[in-house]
C-alpha positions in Angstrom: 32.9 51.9 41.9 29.8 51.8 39.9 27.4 54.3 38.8 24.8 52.8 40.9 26.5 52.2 43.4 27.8 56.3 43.5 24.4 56.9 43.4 23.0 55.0 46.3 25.5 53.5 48.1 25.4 51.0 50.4 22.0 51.3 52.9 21.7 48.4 55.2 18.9 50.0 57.6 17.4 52.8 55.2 14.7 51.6 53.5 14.4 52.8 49.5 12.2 55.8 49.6 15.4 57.3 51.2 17.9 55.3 49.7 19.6 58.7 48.6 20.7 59.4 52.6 23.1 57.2 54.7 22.4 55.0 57.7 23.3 57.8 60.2 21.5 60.3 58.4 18.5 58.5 57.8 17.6 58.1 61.8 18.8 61.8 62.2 16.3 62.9 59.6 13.5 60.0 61.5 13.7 62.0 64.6 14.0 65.1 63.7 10.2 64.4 62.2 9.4 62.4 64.9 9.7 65.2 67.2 7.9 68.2 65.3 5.1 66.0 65.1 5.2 65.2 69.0 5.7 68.9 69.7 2.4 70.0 68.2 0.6 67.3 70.4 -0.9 65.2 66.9 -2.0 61.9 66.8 0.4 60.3 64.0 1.0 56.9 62.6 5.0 56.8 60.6 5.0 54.7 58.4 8.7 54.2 57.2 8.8 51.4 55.1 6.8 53.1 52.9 8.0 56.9 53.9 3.9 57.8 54.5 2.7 59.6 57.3 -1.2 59.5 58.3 -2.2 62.5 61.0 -5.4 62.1 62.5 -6.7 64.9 64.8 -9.4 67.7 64.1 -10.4 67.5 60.6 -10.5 64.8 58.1 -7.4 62.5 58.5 -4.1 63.0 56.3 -2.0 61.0 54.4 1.3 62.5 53.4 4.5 61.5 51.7 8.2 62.2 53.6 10.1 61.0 50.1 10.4 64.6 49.3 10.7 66.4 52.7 13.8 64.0 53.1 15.5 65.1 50.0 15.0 68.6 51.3 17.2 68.0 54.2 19.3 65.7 52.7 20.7 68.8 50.5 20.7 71.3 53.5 22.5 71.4 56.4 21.7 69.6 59.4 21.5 72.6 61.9 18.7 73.4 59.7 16.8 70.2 59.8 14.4 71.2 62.3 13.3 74.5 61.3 12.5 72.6 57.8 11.1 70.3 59.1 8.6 72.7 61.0 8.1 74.9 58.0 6.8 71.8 55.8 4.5 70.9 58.2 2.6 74.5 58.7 2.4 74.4 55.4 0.6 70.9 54.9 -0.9 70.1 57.9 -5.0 71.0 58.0 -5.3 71.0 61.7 -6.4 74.5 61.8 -10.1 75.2 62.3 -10.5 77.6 59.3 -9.0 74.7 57.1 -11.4 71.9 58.3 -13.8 74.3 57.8 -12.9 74.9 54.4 -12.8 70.8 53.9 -16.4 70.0 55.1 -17.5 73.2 53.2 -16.2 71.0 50.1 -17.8 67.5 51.2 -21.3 69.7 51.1 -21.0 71.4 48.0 -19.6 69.6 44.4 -20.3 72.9 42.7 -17.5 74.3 44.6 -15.2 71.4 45.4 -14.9 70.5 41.4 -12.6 73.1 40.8 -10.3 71.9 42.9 -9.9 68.7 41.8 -6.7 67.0 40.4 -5.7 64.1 40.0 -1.6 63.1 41.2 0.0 59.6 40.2 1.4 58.0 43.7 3.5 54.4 44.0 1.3 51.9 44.7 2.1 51.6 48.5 0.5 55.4 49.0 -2.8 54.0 49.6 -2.6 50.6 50.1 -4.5 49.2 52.7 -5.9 53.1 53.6 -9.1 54.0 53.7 -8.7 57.8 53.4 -8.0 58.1 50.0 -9.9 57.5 46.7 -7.5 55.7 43.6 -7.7 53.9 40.7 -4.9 51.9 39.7 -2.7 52.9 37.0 -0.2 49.9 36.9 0.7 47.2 39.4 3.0 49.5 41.1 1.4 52.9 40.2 -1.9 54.4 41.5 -3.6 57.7 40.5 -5.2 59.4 43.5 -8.2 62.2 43.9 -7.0 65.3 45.4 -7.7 68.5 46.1 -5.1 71.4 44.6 -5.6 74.0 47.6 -3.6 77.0 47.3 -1.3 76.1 50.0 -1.2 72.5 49.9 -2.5 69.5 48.2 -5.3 67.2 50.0 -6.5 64.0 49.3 -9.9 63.4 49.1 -11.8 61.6 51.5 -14.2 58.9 50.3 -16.4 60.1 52.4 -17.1 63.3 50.5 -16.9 61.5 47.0 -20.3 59.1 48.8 -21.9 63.2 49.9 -21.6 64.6 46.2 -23.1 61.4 44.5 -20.7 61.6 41.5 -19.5 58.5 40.0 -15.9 57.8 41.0 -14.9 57.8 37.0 -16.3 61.2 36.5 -14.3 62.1 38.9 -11.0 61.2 37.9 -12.1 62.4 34.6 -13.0 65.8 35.7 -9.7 65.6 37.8 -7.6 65.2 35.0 -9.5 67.8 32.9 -8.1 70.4 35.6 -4.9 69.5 35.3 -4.8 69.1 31.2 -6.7 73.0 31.5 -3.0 73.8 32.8 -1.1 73.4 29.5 1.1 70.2 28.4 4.9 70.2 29.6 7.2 71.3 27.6 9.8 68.8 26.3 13.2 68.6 26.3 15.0 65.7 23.8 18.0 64.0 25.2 19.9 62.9 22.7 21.0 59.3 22.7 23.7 57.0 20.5 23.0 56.6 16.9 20.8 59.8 16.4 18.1 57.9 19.1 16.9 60.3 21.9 14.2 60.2 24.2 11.9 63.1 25.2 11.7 64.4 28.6 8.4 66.1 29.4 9.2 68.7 32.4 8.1 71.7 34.7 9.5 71.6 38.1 6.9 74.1 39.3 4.1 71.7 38.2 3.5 69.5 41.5 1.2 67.1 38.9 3.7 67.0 36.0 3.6 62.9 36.0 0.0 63.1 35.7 0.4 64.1 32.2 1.6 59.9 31.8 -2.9 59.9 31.9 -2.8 62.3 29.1 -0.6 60.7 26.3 -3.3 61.2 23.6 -2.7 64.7 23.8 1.1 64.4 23.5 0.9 61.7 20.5 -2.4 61.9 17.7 -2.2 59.2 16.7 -0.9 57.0 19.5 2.1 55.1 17.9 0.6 51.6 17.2 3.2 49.6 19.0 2.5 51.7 22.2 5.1 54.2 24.0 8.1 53.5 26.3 7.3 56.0 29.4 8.8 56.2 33.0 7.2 58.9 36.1 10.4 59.1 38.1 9.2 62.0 40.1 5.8 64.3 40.3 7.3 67.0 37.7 6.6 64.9 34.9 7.8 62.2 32.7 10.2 60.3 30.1 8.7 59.1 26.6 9.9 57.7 23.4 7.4 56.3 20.8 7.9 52.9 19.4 8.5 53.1 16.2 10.9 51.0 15.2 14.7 49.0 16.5 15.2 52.5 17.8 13.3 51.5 20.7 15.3 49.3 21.6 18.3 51.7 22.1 16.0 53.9 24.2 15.1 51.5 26.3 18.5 50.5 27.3 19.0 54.3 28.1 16.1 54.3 30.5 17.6 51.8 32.1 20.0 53.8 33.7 18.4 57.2 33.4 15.3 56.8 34.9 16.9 55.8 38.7 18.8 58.7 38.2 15.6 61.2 37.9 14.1 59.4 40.7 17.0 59.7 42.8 17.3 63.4 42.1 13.6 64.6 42.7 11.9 66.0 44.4 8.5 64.1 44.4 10.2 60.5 43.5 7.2 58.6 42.8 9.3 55.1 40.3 11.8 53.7 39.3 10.1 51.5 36.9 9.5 51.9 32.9 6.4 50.9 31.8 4.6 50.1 28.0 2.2 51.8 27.4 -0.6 50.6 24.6 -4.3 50.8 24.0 -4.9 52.1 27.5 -2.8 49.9 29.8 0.5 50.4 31.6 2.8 47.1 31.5 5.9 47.1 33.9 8.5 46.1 32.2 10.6 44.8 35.1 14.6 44.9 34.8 17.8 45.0 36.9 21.0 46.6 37.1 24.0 45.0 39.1 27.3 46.5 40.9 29.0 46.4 38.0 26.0 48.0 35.6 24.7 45.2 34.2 21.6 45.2 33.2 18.9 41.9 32.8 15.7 42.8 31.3 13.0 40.7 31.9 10.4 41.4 28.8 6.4 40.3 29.6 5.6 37.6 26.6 3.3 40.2 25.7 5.8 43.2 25.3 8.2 40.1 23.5 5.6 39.4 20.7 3.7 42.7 20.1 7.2 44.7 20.1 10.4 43.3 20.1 9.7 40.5 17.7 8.0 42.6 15.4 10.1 45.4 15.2 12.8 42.4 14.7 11.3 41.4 12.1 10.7 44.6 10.3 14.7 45.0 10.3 
């Protein structure tokens, strides 16, 4: 059997956000949600093709991922579903008067609300076609997403307090990522690859916007390599680099290949499985497959073909 297929297996009804649990498991792990959420008497719309939950009710309407919550369970056992299930939810879930209060208190006053802002990088699907979340995207498949980092949970911010405090979305973002750069950069650990090639993996699994730092890359490299970096987010805790410098590129590419579904399998927080170019302020997917037998075909944009591969080609 292949690697892949070890890893995944075979899911004919489990969509890929959960591709990590089986098709009995997968419903099991449906209902169990299904029914804290009816319990506490919410008005809920599940969204499992794209593993998003939206809560409306007292308060400003949520938006939250079930990609990690599932990889919770999926590692515990399943008399214990339910009371995980229930503790994840108290935990996230702003229905209580005090926190509303504390979220309109924000929508009236920038002053305070600034210091709470973050900024988290999200698959594209987070926010599509919402209308309770402010974004910018980051690549076809990736957005980044305004927050706020409460000390229990992390919000999203709702446009309608971005239109109260008057600020221009930009700034915004900017100051979002200024509070999570005031944090410290990740730490980095090289994996070491054929040929003395390795690829650095940027990491703190108790940093819930670690893949955030993928915004912050001119702090990492100065200068910036001028061919650009290779860089995948696999999950929230942060994020897979190697500079391109020269054919060893191409080596660490083929590792990412197979790595980075691997990180993303493993969590928690999976957010791609993609790898992405990254030059001159612009993330280019790089799109590629891997078969049954691990085979990979890599599918190079023209751009990525000329500005990289042919040119470090030619430098050999």
């Amino acid at each position: 059997m292949s690697f892949l297929k070890k890893l995944f297996g075979k899911r004919n009804g489990t969509p890929e956000w959960a591709g990590f649990m089986g098709d009995e498991e997968y419903p099991r792990f449906v209902e169990v949600v299904r029914s804290d959420l009816v319990a506490r008497g919410l008005n809920f719309e599940l969204n499992t093709g794209e593993g998003m939950l939206r809560v409306t009710g007292s308060g400003e309407p949520q938006l939250l991922g079930l990609a990690n919550l599932a990889q919770r369970c999926h590692r515990l056992p399943g008399d214990s579903w339910a009371s995980t299930v229930h503790r994840h939810f108290d935990t996230l879930l702003l229905g209580t008067p005090k926190a509303a209060e504390f979220l309109k208190l924000l929508a009236g006053d920038f002053n305070r609300a600034k210091e709470y802002l973050k900024v988290r990088i999200h698959p594209a699907g987070y926010a599509s076609g919402l209308e309770a979340t402010v974004s910018e995207v980051v690549a076809d498949d990736l957005v980044s997403v305004l927050v706020y980092d409460l000390p229990e949970s992390v919000v999203t911010v709702h446009p309608n307090h971005v239109a109260k405090w008057g600020v221009p979305s930009h700034d915004l973002f900017q100051l979002g990522l200024r509070n999570v750069r005031s944090e410290g950069l990740l730490t980095s650990e090289r994996i070491a690859l054929s040929n003395g090639v390795s690829v650095d993996q940027f990491e703190d699994p108790d940093n819930y916007f670690g893949a955030s730092h993928a915004l912050l890359l001119h702090e990492y490299f100065d200068p910036l390599p001028e061919l650009g970096i290779l860089i995948a987010v696999p999950h929230r805790h942060g994020m897979v680099v190697h500079p391109i410098r020269d054919q060893s590129a191409r080596t660490s590419l083929g590792a990412l290949f197979y790595l980075t579904p691997r990180l993303y399998e493993q969590g928690p927080g999976s957010i791609s499985q993609s790898i992405y170019w990254y030059r001159a302020g612009v993330f280019t997917n790089l799109p590629y497959e891997v078969d049954e037998n691990d085979e990979v075909s890599f599918y190079p944009p023209p751009s990525f073909q000329e500005q990289v591969l042919d040119r470090i080609d030619a430098a050999e």
